[in-house]
C-alpha positions in Angstrom: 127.9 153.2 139.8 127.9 150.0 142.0 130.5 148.3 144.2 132.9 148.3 141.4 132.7 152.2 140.4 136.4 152.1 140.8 138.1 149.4 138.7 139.0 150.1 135.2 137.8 147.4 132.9 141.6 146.4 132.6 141.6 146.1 136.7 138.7 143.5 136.3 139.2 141.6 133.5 142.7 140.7 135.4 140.8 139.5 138.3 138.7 137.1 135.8 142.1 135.6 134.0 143.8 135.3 137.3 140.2 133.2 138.9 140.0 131.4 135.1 143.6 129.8 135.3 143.6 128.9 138.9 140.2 126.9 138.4 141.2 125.0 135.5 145.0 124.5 136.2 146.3 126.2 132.8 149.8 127.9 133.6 149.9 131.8 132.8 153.1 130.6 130.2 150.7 128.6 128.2 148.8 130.9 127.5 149.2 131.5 123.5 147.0 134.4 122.9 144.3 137.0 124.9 141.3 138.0 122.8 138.7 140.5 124.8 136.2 142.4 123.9 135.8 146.0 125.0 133.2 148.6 123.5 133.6 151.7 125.7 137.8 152.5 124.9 138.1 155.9 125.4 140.1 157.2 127.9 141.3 153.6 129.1 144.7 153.5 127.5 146.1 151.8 124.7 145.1 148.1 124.6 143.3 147.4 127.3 143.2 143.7 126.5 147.0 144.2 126.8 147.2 146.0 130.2 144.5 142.9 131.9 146.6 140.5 130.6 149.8 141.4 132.1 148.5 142.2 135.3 146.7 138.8 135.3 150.2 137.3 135.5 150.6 136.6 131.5 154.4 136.8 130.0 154.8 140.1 127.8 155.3 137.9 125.1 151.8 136.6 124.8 149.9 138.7 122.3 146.4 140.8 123.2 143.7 142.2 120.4 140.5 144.6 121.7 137.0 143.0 119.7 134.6 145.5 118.8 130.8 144.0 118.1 129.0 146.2 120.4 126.6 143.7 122.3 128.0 140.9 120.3 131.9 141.1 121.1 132.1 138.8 124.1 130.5 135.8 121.7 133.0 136.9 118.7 136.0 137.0 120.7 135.2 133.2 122.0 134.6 132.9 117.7 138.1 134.5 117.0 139.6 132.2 119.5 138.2 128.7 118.0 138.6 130.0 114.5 142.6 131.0 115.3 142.7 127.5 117.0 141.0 125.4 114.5 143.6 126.9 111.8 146.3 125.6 113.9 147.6 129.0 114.9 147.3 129.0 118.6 146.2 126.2 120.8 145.7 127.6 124.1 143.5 131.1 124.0 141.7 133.2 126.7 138.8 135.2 125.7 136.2 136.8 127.2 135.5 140.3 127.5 135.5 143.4 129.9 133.7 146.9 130.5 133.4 150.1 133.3 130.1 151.9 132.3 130.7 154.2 134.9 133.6 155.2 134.1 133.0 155.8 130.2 134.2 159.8 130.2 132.4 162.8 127.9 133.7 163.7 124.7 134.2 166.9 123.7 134.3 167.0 119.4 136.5 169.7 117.2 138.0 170.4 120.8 141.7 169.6 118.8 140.6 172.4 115.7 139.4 174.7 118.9 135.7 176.3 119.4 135.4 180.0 118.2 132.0 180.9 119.2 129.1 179.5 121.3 128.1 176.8 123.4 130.6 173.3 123.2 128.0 170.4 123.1 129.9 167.1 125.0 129.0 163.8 123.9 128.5 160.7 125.8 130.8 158.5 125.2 128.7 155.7 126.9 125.3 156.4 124.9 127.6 157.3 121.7 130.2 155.0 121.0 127.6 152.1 122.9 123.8 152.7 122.9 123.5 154.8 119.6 122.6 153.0 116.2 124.9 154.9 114.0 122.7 153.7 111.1 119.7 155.2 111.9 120.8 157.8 114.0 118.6 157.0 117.2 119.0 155.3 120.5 119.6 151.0 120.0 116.5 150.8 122.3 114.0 153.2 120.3 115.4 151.2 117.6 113.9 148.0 119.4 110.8 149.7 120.1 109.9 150.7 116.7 111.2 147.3 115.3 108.4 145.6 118.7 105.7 148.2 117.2 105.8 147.5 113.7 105.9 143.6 113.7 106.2 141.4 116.9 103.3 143.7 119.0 105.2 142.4 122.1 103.1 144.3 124.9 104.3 145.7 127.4 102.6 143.5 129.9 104.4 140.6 128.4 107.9 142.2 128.8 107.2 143.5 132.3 106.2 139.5 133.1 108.9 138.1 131.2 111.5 140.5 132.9 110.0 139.6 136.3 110.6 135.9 135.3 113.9 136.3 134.1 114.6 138.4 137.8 112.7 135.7 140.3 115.2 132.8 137.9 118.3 134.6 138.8 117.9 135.1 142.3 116.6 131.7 142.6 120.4 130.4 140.8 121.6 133.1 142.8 120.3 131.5 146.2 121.2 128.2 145.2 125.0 128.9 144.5 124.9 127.9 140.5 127.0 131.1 139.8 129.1 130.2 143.0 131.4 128.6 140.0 131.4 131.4 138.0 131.7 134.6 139.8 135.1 135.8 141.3 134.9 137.8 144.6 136.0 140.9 144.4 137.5 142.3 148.1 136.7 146.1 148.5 137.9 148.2 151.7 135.2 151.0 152.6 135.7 153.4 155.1 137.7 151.2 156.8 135.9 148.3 156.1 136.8 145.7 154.2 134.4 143.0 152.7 133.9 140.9 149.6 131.2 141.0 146.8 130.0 138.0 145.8 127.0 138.2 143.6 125.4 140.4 140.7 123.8 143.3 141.8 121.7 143.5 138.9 119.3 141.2 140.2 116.1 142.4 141.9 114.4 139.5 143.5 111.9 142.1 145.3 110.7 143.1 141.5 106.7 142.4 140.5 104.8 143.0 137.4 103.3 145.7 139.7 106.2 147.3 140.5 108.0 147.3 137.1 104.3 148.3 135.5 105.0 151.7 137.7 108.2 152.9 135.6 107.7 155.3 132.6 108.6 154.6 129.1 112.5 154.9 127.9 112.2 155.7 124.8 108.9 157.1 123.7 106.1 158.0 126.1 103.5 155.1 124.3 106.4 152.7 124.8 107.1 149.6 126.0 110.4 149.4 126.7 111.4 150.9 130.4 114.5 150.7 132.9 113.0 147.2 134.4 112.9 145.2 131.1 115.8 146.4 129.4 119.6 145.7 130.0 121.2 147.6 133.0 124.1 149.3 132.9 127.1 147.4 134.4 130.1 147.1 135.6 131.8 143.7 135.4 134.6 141.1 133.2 134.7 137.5 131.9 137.2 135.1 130.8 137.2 131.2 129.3 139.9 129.5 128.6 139.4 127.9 125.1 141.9 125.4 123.9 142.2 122.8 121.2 140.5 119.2 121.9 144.0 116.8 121.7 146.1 119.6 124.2 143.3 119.3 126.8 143.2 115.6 126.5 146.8 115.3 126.9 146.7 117.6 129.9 143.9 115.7 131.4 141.5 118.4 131.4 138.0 118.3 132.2 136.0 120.5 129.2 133.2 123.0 130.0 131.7 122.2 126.9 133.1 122.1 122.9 132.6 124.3 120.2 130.6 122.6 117.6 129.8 125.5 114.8 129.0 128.8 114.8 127.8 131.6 112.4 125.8 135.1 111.6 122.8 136.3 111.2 122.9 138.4 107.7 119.7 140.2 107.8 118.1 141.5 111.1 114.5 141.2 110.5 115.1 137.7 110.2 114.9 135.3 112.6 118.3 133.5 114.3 116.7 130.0 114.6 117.1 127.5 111.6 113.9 126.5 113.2 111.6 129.3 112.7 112.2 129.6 108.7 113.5 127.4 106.2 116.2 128.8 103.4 115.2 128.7 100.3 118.3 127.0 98.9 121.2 125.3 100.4 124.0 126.8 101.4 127.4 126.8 99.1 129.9 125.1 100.6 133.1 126.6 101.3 135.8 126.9 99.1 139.0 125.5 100.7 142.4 126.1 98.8 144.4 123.2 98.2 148.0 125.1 99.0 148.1 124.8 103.1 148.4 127.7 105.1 151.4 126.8 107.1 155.3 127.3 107.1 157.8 125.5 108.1 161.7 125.9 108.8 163.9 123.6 106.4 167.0 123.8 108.6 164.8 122.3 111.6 162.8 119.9 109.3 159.4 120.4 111.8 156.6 118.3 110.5 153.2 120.8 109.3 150.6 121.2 112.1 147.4 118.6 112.1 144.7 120.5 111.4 141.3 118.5 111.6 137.9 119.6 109.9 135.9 121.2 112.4 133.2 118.7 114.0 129.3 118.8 113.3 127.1 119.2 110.2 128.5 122.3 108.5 126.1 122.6 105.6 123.3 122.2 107.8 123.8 126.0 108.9 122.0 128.3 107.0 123.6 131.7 105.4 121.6 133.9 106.8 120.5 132.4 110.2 122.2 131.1 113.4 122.1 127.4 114.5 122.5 128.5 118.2 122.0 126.8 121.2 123.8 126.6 124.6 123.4 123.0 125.6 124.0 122.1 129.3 123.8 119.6 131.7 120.4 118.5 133.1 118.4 120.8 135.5 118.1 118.7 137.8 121.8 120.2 139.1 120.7 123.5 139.6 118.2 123.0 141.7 115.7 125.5 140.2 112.2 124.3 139.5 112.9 126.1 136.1 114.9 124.4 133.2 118.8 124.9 134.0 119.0 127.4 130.5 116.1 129.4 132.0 117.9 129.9 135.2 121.0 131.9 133.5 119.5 132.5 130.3 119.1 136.6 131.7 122.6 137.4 131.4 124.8 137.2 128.0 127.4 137.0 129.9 126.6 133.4 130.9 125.0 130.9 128.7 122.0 131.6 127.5 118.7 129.8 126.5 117.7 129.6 122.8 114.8 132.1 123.3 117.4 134.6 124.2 119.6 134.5 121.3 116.6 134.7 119.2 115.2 137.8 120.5 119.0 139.0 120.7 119.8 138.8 116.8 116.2 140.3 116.1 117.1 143.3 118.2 118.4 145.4 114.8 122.1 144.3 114.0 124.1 141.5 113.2 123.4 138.5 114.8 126.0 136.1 117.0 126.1 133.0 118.5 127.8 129.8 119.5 126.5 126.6 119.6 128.0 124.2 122.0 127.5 120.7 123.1 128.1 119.7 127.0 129.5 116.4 128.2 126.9 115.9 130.5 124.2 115.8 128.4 122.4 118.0 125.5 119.4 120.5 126.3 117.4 122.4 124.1 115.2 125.5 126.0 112.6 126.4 124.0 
């Protein structure tokens, strides 16, 4: 129910293509394929990810798919694009993700088969089809809080002075224009007026530990969890371009930072990080068929796609954990008196700090994360 109350996700997600490609110089017909997460579908129309695309500028004949991985989906959508480049499919990929909270509609069930008697119950479509663990049949957050009360004991002071933290780091980035880069302004005409917003309006740089201490539970009335620690509800869209090593050199592009590995977390109540428990055996390696995966026309006698193994130390990733890091440049750049992952490492949206994907992949589902490795330098948050 912010500024941007009245654009679809579609509507902003085109906004973040259209900002993407003009910032790193990649022509809308290059584009080989659109992958883009979106949790909260109904009532948007068919394929979103195919509406943003074509009103970002895209040719009809690039190709869109929706992801699906509830919190996860923005990470798994950058996954499906490296994993459909790496198999020499597509080189050039846009991915990302998009969602409208407040416009997520009410659903009204067996309304097709028709009520006979009594009261219709409607169903929110943003606390059903989003924030409900179908599993256990309870809110994602009560699901946190029982997981918090039965083993970590995280207190409620801690999360109030961690969210406080996490607040006072954003506005500081905020101040200091390190999102400047990242954010698209969006113009909006009110009552006549027209103006431009520019930053997050998620972040409270007036909140204290005194101030968030003041809100009641969310969950449970002995909780922990309240309105002020836990995720807002947002508006908003993303987009990267991600595209394979030898096109970008050839185009004389300047990467963000390379995909080095990523993986999956198989069992939530353990941890993500490699670091925090050892495996008890070492993982299988994969089986790779001998027969390629590729076709090619005999009348035009094309030559097979180059397909390189992927980079890094594959068998040094666990099964069931997540080597995951976002590695940037030093923090001396942001100008924060905080570590540059700490600055940013509040949103999912952005890159975040190793803590934060911990925490994330103990939170009660699969776990997802990327690990990436900046030209500038490698960082590791603890």
């Amino acid at each position: 129910m912010g500024s941007l109350q009245n654009f679809s996700g579609a509507d902003l997600r085109a906004l973040a293509i259209k900002a993407v490609l003009e910032r790193t110089g990649v022509a809308a017909a290059d584009i080989d394929y659109v992958v883009m997460r979106q949790v909260l579908t109904a009532g948007t129309g068919q394929i979103p990810a195919r509406r943003a695309a074509t009103a970002a500028g895209l040719p009809m004949s690039v190709s869109a798919v929706n992801v699906n991985k509830v919190c996860l989906s923005r990470i798994d959508s950058i996954v499906m694009a490296d994993m459909l480049i790496r198999a020499g499919i597509f080189h050039v990929v846009v991915a990302g993700g998009q969602e409208s909270m407040t416009n997520a509609p009410h659903l009204l069930p067996k309304s097709r088969t028709g009520h006979k008697y009594g009261a219709a119950k409607l169903l929110d479509h943003l606390e059903w089809d989003d924030l409900w663990d179908s599993l256990t049949d309870q809110p994602m957050g009560a699901l946190t809080e029982a997981h918090n009360q039965a083993l970590d004991q995280i207190s409620r002071q801690e999360q109030d002075s961690f969210a406080v933290d996490s607040h006072t780091k954003a506005a500081c980035a905020t101040k200091d224009g390190v999102f400047d880069d990242e954010i698209v302004p969006v113009t909006l005409t009110r009552k006549g007026q027209t103006y431009e917003v520019t930053q997050d309006e998620g972040v409270r740089a007036e909140a204290s530990v005194d101030s968030l201490g003041a809100l009641r539970p969310a969950f449970h009335h002995s909780g922990t969890v309240t309105a002020g620690s836990a995720s807002q509800l947002s508006d908003g869209a993303c987009a990267v371009v991600v595209m394979n090593n030898a096109v970008a050199e050839r185009r004389g592009l300047r990467w963000l930072a390379e995909i080095t590995g990523h993986g999956a977390s198989r069992d939530p109540t353990r941890p993500c990080s490699p670091t925090r428990r050892k495996p008890s055996r070492p993982p299988a390696r994969p089986r790779v068929s001998r027969r390629p995966n590729w076709t090619w026309s005999k009348s035009t006698r094309r030559s097979p796609p180059s397909v390189s193994p992927p980079p890094g130390n594959w068998g040094s990733l666990p099964r069931w954990s997540t080597s995951t890091v976002a590695r940037l440049p030093s923090a001396t750049r942001w100008g924060c008196p905080t570590p540059a992952s700490s600055c940013i490492s509040r949103s999912s949206s952005r890159a975040v700090a190793w803590r934060g994907v911990a925490a994330l992949c103990r939170g009660g589902g699969q776990g997802q994360a990327i690990v990436l490795r900046s030209p500038q330098g490698l960082r590791r948050s603890n």
